[in-house]
C-alpha positions as CSV (number, residue, x, y, z in Angstrom):
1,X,-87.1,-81.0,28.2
2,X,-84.9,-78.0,28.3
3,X,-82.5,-77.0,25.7
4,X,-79.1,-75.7,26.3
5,X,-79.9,-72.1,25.6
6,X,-82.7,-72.7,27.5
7,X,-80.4,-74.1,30.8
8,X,-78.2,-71.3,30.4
9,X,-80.8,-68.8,30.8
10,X,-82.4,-70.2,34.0
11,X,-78.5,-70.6,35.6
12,X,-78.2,-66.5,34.3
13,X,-81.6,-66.1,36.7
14,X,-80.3,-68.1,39.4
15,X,-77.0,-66.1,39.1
16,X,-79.0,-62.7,38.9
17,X,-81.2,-63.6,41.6
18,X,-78.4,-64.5,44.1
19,X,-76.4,-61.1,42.9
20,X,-79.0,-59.1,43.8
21,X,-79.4,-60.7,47.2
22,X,-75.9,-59.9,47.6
23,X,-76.3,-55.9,46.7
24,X,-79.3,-55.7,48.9
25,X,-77.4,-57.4,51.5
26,X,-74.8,-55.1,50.8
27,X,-76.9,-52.0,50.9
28,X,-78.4,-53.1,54.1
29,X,-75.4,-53.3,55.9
30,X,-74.1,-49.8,54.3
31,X,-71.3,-50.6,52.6
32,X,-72.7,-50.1,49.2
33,X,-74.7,-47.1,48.1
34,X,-78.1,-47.6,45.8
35,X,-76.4,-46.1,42.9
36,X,-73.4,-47.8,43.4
37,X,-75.9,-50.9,43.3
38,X,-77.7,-49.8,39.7
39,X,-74.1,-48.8,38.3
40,X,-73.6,-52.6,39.2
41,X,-76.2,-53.9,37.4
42,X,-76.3,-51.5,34.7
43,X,-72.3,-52.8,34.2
44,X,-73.8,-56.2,33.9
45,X,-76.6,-55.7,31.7
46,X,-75.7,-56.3,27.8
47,X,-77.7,-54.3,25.3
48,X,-80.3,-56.5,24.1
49,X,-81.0,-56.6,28.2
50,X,-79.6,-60.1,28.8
51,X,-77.3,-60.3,31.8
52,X,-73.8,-61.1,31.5
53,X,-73.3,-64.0,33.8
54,X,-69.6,-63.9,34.1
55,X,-69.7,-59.8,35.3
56,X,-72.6,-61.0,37.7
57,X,-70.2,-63.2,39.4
58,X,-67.4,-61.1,39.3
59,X,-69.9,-58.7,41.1
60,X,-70.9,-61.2,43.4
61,X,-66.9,-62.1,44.3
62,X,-66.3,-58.2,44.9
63,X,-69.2,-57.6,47.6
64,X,-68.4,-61.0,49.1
65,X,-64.6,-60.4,49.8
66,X,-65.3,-56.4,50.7
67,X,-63.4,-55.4,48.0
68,X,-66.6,-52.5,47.2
């Protein structure tokens, strides 16, 4: 049985996973650059090299309403 650290770690993957299908998405279609894609995940990578889930979404809401 999973813990509640241990839930909000795998919803942080899932979150990560799906934001990075976004930026490749994006990148694919051109409107974002590949270092415009690492400055995005640098931006939402703490320092101990967790991700932050909230600037992942935010992330996520910005290539999804164009606003990159």
């Amino acid at each position: 049985m999973y813990g509640a650290s241990e839930d909000d770690a795998a919803g942080d993957n899932e979150m990560f996973f799906a934001a990075t299908n976004v930026i490749h998405d994006a990148i694919d279609a051109g409107t974002l650059t590949e270092e415009d894609a690492h400055a995005m995940i640098d931006r939402a990578t703490k320092d101990d090299g967790h991700v932050d889930a909230s600037v992942i979404a935010n992330i996520v809401d910005e290539l999804q309403h164009g606003e990159v």
